[in-house]
TORKOL-4160 file (C-alpha; in steps of 0.2 Angstrom, whole numbers, padded with zeros to 4 digits, m for minus):
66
<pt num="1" X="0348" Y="0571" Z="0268"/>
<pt num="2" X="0355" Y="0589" Z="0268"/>
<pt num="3" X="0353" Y="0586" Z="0290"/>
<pt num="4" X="0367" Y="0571" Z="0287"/>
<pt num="5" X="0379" Y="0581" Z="0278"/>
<pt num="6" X="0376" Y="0596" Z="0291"/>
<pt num="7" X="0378" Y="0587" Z="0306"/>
<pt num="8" X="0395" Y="0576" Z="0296"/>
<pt num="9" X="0403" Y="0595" Z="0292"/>
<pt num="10" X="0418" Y="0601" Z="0302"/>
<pt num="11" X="0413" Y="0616" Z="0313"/>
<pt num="12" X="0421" Y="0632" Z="0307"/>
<pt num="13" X="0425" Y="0648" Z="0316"/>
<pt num="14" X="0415" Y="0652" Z="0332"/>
<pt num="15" X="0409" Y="0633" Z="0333"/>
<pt num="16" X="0425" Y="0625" Z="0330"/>
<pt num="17" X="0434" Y="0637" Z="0345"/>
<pt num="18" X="0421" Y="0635" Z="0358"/>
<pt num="19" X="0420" Y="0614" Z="0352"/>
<pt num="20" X="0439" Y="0614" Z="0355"/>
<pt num="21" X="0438" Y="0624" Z="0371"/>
<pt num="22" X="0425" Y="0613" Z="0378"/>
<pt num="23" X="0434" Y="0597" Z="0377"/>
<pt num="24" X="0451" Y="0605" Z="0382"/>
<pt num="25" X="0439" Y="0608" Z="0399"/>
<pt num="26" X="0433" Y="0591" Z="0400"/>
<pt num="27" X="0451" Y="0585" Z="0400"/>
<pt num="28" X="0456" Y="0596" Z="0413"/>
<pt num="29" X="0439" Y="0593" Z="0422"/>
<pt num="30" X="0445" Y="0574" Z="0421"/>
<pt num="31" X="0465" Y="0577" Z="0425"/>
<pt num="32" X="0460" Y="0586" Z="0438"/>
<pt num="33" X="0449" Y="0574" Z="0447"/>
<pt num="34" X="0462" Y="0561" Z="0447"/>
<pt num="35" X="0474" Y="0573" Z="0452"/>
<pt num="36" X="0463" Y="0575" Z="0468"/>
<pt num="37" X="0460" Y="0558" Z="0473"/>
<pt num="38" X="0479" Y="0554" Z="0470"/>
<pt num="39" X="0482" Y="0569" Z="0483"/>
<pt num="40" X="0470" Y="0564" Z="0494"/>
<pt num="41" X="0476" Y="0546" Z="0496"/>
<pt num="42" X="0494" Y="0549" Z="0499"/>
<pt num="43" X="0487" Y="0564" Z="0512"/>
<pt num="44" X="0477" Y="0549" Z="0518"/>
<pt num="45" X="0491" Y="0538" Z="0519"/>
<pt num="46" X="0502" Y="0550" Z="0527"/>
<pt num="47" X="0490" Y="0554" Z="0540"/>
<pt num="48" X="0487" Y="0537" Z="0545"/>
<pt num="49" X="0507" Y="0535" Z="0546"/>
<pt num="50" X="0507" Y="0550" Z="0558"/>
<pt num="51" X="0494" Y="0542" Z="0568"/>
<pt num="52" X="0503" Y="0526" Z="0572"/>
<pt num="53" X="0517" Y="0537" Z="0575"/>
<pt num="54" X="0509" Y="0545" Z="0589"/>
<pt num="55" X="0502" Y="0528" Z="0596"/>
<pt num="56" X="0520" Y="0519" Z="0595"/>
<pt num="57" X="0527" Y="0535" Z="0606"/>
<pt num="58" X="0511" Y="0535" Z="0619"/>
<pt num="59" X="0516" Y="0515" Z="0620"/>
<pt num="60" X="0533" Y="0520" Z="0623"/>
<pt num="61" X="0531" Y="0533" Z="0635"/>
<pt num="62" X="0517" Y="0524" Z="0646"/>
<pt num="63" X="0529" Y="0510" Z="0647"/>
<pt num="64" X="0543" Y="0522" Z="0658"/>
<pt num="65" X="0541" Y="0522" Z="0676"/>
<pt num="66" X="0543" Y="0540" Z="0684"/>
């Protein structure tokens, strides 16, 4: 019984600070990792935008006669 009432009690000291600082991390870890695939999308996005860029003016100047 005395196991239950260990594992119940709040950390204290040491414990409490590195228990805290651990899940401060996994929320960064996890703020982070969408941060990244929200980046990489609209990098995606743009790219794809400058692509057909590109292809609408290779169109365009194929098209003009020399």
């Amino acid at each position: 019984m005395s196991d239950q009432k260990k594992a119940q009690a709040p950390l204290r000291g040491e414990a409490a600070f590195r228990a805290e600082k651990d899940a401060i991390a996994k929320r960064n870890e996890a703020a982070s990792k969408v941060a990244r695939e929200k980046r990489q999308k609209r990098d995606d996005e743009h790219a794809a935008g400058l692509r057909a860029a590109d292809l609408r003016e290779r169109k365009k100047l194929a098209k003009r006669t020399p």
